[in-house]
DSSP file (Angstrom, degrees, kcal/mol; ACC not computed):
  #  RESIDUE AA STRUCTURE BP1 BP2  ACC     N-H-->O    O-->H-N    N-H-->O    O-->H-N    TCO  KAPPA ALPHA  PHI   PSI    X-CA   Y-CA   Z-CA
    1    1 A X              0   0    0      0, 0.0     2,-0.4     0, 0.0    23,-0.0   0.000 360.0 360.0 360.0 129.1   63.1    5.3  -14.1
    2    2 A X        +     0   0    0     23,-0.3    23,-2.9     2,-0.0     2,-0.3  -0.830 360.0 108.6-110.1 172.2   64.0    8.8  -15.1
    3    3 A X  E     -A   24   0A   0     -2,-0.4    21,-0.3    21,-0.3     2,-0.1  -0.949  57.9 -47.4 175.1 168.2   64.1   11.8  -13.9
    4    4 A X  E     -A   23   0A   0     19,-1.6    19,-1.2    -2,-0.3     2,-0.4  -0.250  32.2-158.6 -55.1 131.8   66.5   14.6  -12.6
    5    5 A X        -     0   0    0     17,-0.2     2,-0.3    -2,-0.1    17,-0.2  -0.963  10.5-178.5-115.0 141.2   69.5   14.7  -10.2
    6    6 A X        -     0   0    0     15,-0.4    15,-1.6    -2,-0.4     2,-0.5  -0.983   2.2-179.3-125.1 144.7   70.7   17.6   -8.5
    7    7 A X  B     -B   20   0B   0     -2,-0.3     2,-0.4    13,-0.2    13,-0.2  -0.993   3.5-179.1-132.4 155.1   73.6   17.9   -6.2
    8    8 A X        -     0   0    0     11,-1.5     2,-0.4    -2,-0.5    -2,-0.0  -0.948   9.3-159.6-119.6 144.0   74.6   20.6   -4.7
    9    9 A X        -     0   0    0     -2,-0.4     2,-0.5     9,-0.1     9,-0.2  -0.941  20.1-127.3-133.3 151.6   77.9   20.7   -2.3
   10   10 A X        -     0   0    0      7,-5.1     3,-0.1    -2,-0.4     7,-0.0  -0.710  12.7-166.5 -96.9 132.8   78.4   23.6    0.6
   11   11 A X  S    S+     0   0    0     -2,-0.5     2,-0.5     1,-0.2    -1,-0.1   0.898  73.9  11.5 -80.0 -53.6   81.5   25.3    0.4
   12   12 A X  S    S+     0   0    0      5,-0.1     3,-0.2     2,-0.0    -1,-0.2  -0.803  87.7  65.5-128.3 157.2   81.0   26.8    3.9
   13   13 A X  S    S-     0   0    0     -2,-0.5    -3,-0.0     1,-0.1     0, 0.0  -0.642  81.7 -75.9 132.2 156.0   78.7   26.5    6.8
   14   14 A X  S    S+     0   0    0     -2,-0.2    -1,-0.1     3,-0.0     3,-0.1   0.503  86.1 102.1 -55.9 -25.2   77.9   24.2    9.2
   15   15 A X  S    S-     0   0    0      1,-0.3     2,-0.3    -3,-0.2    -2,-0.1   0.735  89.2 -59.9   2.8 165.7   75.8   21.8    7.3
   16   16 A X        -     0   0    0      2,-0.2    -1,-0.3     1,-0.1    25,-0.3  -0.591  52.4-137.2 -71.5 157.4   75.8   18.9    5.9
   17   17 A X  S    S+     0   0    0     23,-0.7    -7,-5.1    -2,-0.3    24,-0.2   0.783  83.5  41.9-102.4 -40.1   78.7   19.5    3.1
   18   18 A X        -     0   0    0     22,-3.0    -2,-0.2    -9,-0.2    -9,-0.1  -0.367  59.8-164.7-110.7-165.4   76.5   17.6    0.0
   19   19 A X        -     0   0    0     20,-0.1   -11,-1.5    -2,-0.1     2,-0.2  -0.161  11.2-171.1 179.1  63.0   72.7   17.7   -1.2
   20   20 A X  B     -B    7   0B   0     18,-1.7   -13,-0.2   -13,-0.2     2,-0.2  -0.604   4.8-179.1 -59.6 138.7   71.5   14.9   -3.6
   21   21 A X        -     0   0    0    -15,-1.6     2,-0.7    -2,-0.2   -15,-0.4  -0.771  12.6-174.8-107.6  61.3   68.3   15.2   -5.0
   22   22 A X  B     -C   36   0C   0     14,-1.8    14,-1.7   -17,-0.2     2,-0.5  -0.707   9.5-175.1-108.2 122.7   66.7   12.8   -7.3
   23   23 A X  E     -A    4   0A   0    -19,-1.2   -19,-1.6    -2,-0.7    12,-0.1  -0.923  20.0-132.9 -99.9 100.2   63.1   13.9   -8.8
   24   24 A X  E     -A    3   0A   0     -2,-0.5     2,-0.6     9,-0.4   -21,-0.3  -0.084  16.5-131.8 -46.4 135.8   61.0   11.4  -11.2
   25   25 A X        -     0   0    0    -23,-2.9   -23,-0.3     7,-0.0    -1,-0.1  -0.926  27.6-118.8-105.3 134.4   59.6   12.8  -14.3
   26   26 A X        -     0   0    0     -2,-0.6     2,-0.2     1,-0.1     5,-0.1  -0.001  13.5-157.0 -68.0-179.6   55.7   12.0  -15.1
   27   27 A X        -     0   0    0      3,-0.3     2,-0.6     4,-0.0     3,-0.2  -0.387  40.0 -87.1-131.3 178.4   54.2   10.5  -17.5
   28   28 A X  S    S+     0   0    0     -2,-0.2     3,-0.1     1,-0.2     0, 0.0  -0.948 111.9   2.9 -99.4 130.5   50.4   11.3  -18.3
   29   29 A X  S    S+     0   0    0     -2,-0.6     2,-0.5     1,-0.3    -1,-0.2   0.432 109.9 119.9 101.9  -1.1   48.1    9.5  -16.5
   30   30 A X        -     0   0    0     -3,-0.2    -3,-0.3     1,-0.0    -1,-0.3  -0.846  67.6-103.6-107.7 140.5   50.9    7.8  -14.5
   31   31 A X        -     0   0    0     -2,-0.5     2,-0.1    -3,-0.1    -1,-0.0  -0.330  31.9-124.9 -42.2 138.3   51.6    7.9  -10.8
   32   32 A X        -     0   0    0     -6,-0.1     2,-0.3    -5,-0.0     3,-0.1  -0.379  15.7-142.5 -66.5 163.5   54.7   10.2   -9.2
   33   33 A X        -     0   0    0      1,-0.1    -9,-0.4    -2,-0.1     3,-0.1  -0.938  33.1-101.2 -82.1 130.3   57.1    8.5   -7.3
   34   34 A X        -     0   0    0     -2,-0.3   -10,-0.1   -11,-0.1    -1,-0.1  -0.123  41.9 -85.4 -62.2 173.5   58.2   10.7   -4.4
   35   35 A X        -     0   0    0    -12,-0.1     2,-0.4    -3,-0.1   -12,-0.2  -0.064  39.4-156.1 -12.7 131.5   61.5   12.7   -4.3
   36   36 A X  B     +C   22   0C   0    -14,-1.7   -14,-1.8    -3,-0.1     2,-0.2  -0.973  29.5 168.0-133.1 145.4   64.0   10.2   -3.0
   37   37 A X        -     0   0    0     -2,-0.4     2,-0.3   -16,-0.3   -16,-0.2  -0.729  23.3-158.1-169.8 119.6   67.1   12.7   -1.3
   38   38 A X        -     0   0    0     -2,-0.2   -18,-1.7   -18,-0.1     2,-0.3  -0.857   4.5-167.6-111.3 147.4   70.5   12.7    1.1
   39   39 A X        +     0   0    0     -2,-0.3     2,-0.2   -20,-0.2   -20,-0.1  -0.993  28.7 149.6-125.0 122.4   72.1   15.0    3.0
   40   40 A X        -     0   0    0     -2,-0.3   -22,-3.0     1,-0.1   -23,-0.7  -0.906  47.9-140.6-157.8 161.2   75.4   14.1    4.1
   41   41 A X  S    S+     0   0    0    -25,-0.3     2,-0.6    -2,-0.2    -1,-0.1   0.744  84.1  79.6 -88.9 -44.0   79.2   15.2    5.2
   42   42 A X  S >> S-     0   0    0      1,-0.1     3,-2.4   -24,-0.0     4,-1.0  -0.615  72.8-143.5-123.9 128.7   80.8   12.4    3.6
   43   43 A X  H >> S+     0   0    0     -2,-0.6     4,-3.5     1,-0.3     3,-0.6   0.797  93.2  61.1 -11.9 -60.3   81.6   11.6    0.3
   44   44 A X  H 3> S+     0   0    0      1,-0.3     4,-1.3     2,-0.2    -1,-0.3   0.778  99.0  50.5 -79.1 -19.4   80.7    7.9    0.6
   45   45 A X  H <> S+     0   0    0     -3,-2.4     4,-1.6     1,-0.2    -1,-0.3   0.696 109.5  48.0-106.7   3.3   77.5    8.0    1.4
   46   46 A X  H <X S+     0   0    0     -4,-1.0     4,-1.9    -3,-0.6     5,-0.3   0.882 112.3  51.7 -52.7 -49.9   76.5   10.3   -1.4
   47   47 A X  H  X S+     0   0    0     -4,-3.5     4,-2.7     1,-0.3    -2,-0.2   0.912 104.6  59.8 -78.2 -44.9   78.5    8.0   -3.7
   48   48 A X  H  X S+     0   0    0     -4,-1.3     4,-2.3     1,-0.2    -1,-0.3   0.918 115.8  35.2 -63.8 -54.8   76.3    4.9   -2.0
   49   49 A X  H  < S+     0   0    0     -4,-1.6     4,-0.4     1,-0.2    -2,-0.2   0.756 104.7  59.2 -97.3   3.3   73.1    6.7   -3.4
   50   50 A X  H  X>S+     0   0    0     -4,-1.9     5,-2.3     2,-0.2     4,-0.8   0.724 109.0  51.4 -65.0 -49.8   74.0    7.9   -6.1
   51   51 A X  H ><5S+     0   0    0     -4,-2.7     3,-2.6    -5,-0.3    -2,-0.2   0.998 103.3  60.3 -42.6 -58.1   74.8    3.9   -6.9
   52   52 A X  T 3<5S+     0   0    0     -4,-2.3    -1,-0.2     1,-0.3    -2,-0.2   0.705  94.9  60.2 -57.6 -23.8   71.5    3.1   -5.8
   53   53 A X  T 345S-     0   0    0     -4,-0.4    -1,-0.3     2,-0.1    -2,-0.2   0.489 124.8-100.2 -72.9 -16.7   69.9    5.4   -8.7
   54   54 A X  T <<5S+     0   0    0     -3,-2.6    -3,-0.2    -4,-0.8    -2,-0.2   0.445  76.6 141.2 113.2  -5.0   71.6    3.2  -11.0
   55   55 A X      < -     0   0    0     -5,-2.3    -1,-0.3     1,-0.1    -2,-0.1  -0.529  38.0-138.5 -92.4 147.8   74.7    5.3  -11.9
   56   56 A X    >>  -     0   0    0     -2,-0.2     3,-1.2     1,-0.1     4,-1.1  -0.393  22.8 -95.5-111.8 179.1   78.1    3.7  -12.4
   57   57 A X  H 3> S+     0   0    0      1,-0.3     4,-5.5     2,-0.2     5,-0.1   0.864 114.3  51.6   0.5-102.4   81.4    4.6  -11.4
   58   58 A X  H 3> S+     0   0    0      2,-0.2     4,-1.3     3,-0.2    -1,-0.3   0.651 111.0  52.8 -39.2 -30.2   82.9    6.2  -13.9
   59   59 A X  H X4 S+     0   0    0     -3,-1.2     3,-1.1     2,-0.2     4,-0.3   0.865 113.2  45.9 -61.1 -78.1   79.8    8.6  -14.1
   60   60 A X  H >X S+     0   0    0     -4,-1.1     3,-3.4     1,-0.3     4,-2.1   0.610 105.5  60.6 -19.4 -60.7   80.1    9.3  -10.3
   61   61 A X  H >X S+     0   0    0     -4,-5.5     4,-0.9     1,-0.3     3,-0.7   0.941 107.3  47.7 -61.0 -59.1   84.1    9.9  -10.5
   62   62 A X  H << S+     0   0    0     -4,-1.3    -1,-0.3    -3,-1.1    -2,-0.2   0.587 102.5  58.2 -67.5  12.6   83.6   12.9  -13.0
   63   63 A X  H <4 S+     0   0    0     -3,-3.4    -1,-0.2    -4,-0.3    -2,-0.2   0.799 117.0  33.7 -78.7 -52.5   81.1   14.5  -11.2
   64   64 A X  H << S+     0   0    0     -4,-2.1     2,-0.5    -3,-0.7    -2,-0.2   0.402  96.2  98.1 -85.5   8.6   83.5   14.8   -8.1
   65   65 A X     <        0   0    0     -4,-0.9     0, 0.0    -5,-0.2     0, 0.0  -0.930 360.0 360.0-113.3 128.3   86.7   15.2  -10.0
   66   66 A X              0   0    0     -2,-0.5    -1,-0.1     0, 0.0    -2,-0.0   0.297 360.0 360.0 -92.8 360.0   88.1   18.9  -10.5
């Protein structure tokens, strides 16, 4: 499936710290699949759905490496 990922992370605030997003793109004539999305403090469970979207490792680590 594709579609769009956004994450967004909070620098400050009380929040949750991260914001994954993933949003399907249609097709014509095809059903949406909803939004699928976590909000979370901790790393790992970002990293756990981010997996689950299909993305490996190595992507993941350079998203989160400065």
């Amino acid at each position: 499936m594709k579609g769009t990922i956004r994450i967004h992370r909070s620098i400050g605030g009380t929040g949750a710290a991260f914001r994954v997003t993933f949003v399907p793109y249609g097709g014509e004539g095809k059903k949406l699949p909803s939004p699928a999305s976590v909000l979370s403090t901790s790393f790992s469970k970002v990293r756990a759905f981010l997996k689950m979207l299909g993305l490996g490792a190595e992507f993941i680590r350079t998203l989160f490496v400065s």
